[in-house]
C-alpha angles and dihedrals in degrees: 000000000000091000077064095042089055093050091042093049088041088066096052094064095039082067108045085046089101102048120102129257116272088028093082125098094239083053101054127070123247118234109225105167092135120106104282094184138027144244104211111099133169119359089358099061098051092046095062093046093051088047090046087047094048080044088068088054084255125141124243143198130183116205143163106254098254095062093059094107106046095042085052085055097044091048087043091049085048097051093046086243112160103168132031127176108229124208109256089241088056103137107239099232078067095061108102121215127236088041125103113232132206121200116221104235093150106315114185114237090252093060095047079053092069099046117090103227146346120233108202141160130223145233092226153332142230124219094190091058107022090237129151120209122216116193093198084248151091107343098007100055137210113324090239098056090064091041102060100034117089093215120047114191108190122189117200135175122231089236090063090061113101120175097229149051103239093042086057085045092052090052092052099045105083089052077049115050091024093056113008101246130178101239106200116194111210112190098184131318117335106272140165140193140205132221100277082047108256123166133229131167135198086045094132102353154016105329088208135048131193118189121200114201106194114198126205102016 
């Protein structure tokens, strides 16, 4: 991947070599004039973010930190989900019992196939749009391991929520910038539509998405 990224990013510059100074985009100053941070705090916040996520068709429970666990079981219990491959940063006071869990050390995509479900954190949320942000580390896994799985359970902290795009984009950027990482934004379950606007889920994802707002932790 990053030997890709190199070549991709070395033609780049192969093509702007030719234009003149003070046309290049290093060289010309980004209008930001949009709202780069919100105004929604507390209750509020998370509200919107709850409404924006039940507007993708996803499933979402509020709970304080310490029941985690156990709200990840019962939903897992609920969906007939035996087994769920877990990101290798998943705090341990996440990990319902009663579940088997698979640690994702590699797994190929066949084998995630035939796993019910991934339960994942994230790097951040966004309340405007209703998005998670997974950074492809610690608590959100690798990007593969919410692609193949039908089921994706996400537990995020109500610190993590932001209001807006670029606040969300601000809190990434260090893991960005500092180790490369693929950052995925996932705004409910995977879905298309056709022309006459029909929608299916589950085309190139998890056709179901549980998110997990733990307060107070």
């Amino acid at each position: 991947m990053s030997a890709a990224r190199e070549e991709i990013l070395g033609r780049i510059r192969g093509a702007l070599a030719d234009v003149p100074a003070g046309e290049r985009p290093d060289d010309v100053a980004v209008a930001r004039a949009y709202r780069r941070r919100g105004e929604l705090t507390g209750e509020a916040l998370l509200a919107r973010f709850e409404e924006r996520v039940r507007d993708y068709h996803a499933d979402v429970r509020r709970v304080p930190a310490s029941e985690v666990a156990g709200t990840v079981a019962a939903a897992a219990a609920e969906l007939g989900l035996r087994r769920l491959a877990v990101a290798p940063g998943l705090p341990a006071e996440w990990r319902p019992a009663g579940v088997e869990l698979v640690q994702d050390t590699a797994l190929t995509a066949a084998e995630l196939d035939e796993i019910d479900g991934a339960l994942t954190g994230c790097a951040a949320a966004i309340a405007e749009t209703g998005t998670l942000v997974l950074d492809g580390q610690g608590a959100s896994g690798r990007r593969l391991l919410t692609l193949v799985p039908d089921h994706h359970i996400c537990v995020v902290r109500a610190r993590q929520i932001v209001e807006l795009v670029p606040e969300a984009v601000a809190a990434i950027a260090p893991a960005v910038a500092e180790g490369r990482v693929p950052v995925t934004l996932v705004s409910g379950p995977s879905a298309s539509s056709d022309i006459e606007l029909s929608r299916v889920e589950g085309v190139h994802g998890p056709r179901h998405l549980l998110v997990v707002i733990a307060e107070g932790g």
